[in-house]
C-alpha positions in Angstrom: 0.0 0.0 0.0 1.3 3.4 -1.0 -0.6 5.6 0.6 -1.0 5.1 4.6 -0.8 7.3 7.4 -2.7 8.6 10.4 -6.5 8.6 8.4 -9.5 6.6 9.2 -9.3 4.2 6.2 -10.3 6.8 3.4 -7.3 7.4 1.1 -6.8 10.3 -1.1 -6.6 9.1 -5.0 -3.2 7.2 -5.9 -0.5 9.0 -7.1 1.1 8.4 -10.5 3.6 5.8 -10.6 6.9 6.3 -8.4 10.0 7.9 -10.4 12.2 5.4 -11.9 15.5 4.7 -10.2 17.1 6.6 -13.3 15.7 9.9 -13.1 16.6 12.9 -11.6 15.5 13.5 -8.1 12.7 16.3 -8.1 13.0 19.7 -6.9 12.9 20.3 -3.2 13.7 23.6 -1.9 12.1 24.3 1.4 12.6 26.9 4.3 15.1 26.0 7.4 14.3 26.7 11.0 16.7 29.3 10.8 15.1 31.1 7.5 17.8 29.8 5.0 16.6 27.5 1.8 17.4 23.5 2.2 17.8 22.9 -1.7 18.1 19.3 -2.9 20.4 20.5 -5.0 23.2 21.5 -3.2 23.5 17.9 -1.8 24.8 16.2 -4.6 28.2 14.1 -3.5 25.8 13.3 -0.2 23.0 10.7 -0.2 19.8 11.8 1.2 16.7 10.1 3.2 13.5 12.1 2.4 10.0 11.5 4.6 6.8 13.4 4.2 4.8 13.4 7.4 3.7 15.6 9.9 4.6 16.1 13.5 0.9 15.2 15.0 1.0 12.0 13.0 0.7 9.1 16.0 1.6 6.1 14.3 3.7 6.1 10.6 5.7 9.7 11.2 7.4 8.9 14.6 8.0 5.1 13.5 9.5 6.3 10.1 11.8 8.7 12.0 13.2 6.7 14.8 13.9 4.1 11.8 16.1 6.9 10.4 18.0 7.4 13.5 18.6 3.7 14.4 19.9 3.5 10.6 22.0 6.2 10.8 23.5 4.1 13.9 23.7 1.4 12.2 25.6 3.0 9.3 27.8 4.3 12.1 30.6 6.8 10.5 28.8 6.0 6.7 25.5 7.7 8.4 27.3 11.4 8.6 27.0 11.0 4.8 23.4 11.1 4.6 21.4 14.1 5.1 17.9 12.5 6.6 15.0 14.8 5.5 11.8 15.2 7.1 9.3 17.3 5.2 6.2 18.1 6.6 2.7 17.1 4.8 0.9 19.7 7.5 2.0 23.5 6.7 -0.7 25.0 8.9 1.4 23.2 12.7 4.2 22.2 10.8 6.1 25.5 10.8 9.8 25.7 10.0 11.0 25.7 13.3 8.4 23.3 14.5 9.0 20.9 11.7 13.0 20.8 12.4 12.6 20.5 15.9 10.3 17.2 15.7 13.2 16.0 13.3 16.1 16.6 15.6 14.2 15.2 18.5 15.5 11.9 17.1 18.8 13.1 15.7 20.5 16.7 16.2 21.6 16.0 12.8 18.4 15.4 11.0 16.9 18.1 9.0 13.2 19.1 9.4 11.5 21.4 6.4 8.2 23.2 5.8 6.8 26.1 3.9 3.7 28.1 2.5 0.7 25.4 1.3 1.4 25.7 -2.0 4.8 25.5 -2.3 4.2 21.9 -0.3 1.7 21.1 -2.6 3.8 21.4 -5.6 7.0 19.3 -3.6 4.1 17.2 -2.8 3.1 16.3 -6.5 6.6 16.1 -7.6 7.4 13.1 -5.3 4.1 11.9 -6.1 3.3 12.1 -2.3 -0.9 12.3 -1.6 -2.5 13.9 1.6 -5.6 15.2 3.0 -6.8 16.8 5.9 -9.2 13.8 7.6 -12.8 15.1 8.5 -15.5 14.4 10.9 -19.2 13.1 9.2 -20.2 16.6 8.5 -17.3 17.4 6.7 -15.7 19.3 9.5 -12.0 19.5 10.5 -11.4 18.2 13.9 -9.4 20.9 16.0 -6.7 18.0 16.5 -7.3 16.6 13.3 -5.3 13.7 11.3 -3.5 13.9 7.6 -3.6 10.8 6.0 -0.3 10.8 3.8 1.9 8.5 1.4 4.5 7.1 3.9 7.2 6.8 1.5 11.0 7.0 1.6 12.7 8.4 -1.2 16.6 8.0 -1.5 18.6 10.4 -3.3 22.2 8.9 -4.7 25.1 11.2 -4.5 24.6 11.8 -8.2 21.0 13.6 -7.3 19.0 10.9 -9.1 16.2 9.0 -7.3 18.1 5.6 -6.3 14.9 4.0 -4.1 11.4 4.6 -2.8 11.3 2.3 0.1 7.8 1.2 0.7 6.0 1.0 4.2 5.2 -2.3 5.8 7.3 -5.2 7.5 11.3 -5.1 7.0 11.1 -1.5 5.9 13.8 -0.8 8.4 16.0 -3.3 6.6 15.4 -1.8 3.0 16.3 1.6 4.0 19.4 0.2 5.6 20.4 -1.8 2.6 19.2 0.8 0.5 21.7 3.6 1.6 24.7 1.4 2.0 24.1 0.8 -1.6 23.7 4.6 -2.3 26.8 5.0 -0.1 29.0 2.8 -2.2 32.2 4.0 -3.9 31.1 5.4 -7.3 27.6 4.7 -6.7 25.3 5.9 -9.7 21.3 5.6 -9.2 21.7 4.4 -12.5 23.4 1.1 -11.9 
């Protein structure tokens, strides 16, 4: 299942088919907690983890997260070469600073993004990543309401293609692992 995450069963329409592990990675340039631009970009020779959740999320966002940190100790000094990314899905609690500070809350070097709603929404539709803002029966948003979201990893090789979208469900942890100490590898191309 692609699309999973904090809703009451109702799932926003499926993306579009994942990027293929050949293409470029897309676009992502998001706001800092300290009001500077993380850009994709710039990170080429590093390999990067992106997530798309939201800091309310009780189940998917936290579990997804603490994955990243007991990979990144897993990878031990191979981990400071991954940037892990958490961008949130939920612009309106999600703030900058709020977004980077649920990231770092499981590694001081993790890096937590947000932005205006639209500029999420486009980041949003070039990772093919879906959410929606879950409603009561009448339509209503709850005041502590859930966003049901595509739980998707993406990994970025050093070469800023798309090397992997690791998929939710059982032994995620050990494809993300195996998945960036491929990416990690001398010479490592997403292409190969």
């Amino acid at each position: 299942m692609l699309l999973a995450g904090c809703g009451r069963g109702r799932e926003p329409a499926r993306p579009d088919s994942t990027a293929t592990p050949t293409q470029p990675a897309p676009q992502l340039r998001l706001a800092t907690a300290d009001g500077s631009v993380f850009d994709l970009a710039d990170q080429r020779g590093k390999v990067v983890a992106i997530f798309f959740g939201y800091t309310h999320c009780p189940d998917f966002c936290p579990t997804t997260m603490a994955d990243f940190a007991t990979v990144k100790r897993r990878l031990r000094e191979r981990g400071d070469s991954v940037r892990f990314v958490f961008v949130t899905v939920d612009p309106n609690r999600d703030t900058p600073a709020v977004a980077d500070r649920y990231a770092k809350g499981f590694d001081r070097s993790f890096v937590g993004l947000s932005g205006d709603s639209a500029t999420l929404a486009e980041v949003q539709r070039s990772f093919h990543v879906a959410s929606f803002i879950d409603t009561d029966s009448t339509g209503r948003v709850a005041e502590n309401y859930l966003v049901g979201h595509s739980a998707l990893v993406f990994v970025v090789g050093k070469d800023g293609a798309l090397a992997q979208t690791v998929l939710p469900g059982a032994g995620r942890l050990e494809w993300l692992f195996n998945a960036l100490t491929s990416a990690l590898e001398p010479g490592a191309t997403a292409s190969e």
